[in-house]
C-alpha positions in Angstrom: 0.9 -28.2 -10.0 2.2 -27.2 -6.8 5.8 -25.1 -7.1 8.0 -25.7 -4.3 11.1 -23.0 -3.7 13.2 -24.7 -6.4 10.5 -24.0 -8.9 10.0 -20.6 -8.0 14.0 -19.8 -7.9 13.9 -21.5 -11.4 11.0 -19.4 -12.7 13.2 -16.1 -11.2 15.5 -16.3 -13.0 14.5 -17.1 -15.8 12.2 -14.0 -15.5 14.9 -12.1 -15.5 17.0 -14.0 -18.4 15.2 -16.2 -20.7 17.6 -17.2 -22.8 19.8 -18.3 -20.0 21.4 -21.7 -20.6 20.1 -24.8 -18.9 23.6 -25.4 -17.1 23.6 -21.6 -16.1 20.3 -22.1 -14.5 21.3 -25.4 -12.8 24.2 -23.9 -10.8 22.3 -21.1 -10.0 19.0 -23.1 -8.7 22.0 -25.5 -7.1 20.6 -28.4 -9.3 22.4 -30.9 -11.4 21.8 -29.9 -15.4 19.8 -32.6 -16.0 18.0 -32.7 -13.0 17.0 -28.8 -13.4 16.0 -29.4 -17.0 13.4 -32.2 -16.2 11.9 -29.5 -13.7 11.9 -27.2 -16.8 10.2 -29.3 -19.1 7.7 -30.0 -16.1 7.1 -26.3 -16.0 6.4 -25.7 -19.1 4.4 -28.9 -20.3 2.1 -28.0 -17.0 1.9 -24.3 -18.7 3.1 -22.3 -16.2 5.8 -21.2 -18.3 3.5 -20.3 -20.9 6.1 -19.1 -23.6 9.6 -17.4 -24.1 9.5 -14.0 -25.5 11.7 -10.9 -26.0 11.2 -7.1 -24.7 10.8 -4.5 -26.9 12.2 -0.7 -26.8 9.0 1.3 -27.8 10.3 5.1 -28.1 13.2 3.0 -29.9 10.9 1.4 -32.2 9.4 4.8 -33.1 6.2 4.1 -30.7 5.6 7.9 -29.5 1.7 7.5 -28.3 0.1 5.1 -25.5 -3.2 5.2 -24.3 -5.5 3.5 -22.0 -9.2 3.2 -23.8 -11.8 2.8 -22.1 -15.2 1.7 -24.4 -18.5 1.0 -23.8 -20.7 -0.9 -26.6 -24.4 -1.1 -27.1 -25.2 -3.7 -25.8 -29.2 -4.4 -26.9 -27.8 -5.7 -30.5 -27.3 -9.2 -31.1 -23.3 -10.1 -30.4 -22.8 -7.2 -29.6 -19.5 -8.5 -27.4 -18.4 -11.2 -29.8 -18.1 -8.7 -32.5 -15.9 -6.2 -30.3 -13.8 -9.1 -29.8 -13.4 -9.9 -33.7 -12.8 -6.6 -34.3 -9.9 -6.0 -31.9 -8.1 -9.1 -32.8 -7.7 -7.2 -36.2 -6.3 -4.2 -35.0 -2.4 -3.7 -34.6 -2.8 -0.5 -32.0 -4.3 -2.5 -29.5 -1.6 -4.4 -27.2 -3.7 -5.4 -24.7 -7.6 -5.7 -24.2 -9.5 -6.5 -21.0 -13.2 -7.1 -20.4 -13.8 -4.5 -16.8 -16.1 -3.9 -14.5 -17.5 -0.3 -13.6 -18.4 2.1 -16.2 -16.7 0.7 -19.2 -17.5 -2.6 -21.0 -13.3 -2.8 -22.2 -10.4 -1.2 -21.4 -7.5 -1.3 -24.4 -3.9 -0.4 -24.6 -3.2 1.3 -27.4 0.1 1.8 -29.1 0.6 4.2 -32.1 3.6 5.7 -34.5 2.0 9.4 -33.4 -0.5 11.5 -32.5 -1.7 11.3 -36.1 -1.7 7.8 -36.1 -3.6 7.4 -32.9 -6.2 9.6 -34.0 -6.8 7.8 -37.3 -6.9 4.7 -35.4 -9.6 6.2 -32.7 -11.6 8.3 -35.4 -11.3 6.1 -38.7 -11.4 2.2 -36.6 -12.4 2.3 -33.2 -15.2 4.7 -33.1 -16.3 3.8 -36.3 -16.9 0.0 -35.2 -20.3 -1.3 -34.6 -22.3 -0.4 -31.6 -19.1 2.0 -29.9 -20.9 4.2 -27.9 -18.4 5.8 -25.9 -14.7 6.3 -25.8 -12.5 7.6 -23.0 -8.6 8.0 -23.4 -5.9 8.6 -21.2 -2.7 8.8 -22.8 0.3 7.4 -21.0 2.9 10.3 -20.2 5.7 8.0 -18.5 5.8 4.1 -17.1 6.3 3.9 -13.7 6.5 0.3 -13.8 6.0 -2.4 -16.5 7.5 -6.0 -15.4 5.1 -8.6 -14.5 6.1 -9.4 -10.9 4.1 -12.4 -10.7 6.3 -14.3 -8.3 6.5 -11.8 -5.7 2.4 -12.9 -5.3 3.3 -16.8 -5.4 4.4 -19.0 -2.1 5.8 -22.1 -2.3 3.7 -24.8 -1.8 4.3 -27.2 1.6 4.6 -30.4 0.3 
């Protein structure tokens, strides 16, 4: 689908305020209601908005610990990487997981209550799967920056 300027000024704002109504959005995208809700619907049956979804306060939420973990997994057993996979669709800690190149196999974010937590999850889950060779933490001090700034990478089509 190509997105022209409307599109992206839609997808903006909504970025910012998802549960903006439809006739807020249409005056701000200067578009009739019904006119900017068929754009909308386009948007989202073409996937590009792939979901509507809230942000969450973690220190608020009593999340104290984040890490990046990096792993590496022996990788002479038979599925060896499907089973990593299974195994970290079953664990709560890890909010992200991403197949990297250099010298780790996956890098996970991890989330825990505590130290206490994270170390049970590391010691008692993680290390303890299957073919884990190596494990490499850096814990997360302080977010710099955490939106997903997606548009500012997108042009608008010429059409």
């Amino acid at each position: 689908m190509k997105l022209d300027s409307i599109d992206l000024r839609i997808l903006a704002c909504l970025s910012q305020d998802g549960r903006m109504s439809n006739q807020d959005l249409a005056e701000k995208v200067a578009l009739s209601p019904s006119a900017c809700l068929r754009r909308l619907r386009n948007l989202e049956s073409e996937g590009i908005i792939a979901g509507y979804g809230v942000r969450l306060d973690t220190a608020k939420l009593g999340i104290e610990v984040q890490a990046m973990v990096s792993v590496n997994v022996r990788q002479d057993m038979d599925g060896w990487h499907e089973r990593f996979i299974e195994a970290v669709q079953h664990w709560p800690e890890v909010a992200d997981a991403f197949i990297v190149t250099g010298s780790s196999n996956y890098l996970l974010r991890v989330r825990a209550r505590n130290l206490a937590h994270y170390t049970d999850f590391i010691v008692n889950r993680l290390h303890a799967s299957q073919g884990v060779t190596d494990i490499r933490s850096d814990i997360i001090l302080q977010s710099l920056k955490s939106r997903d700034n997606l548009l500012d990478l997108v042009r608008p089509s010429q059409g």
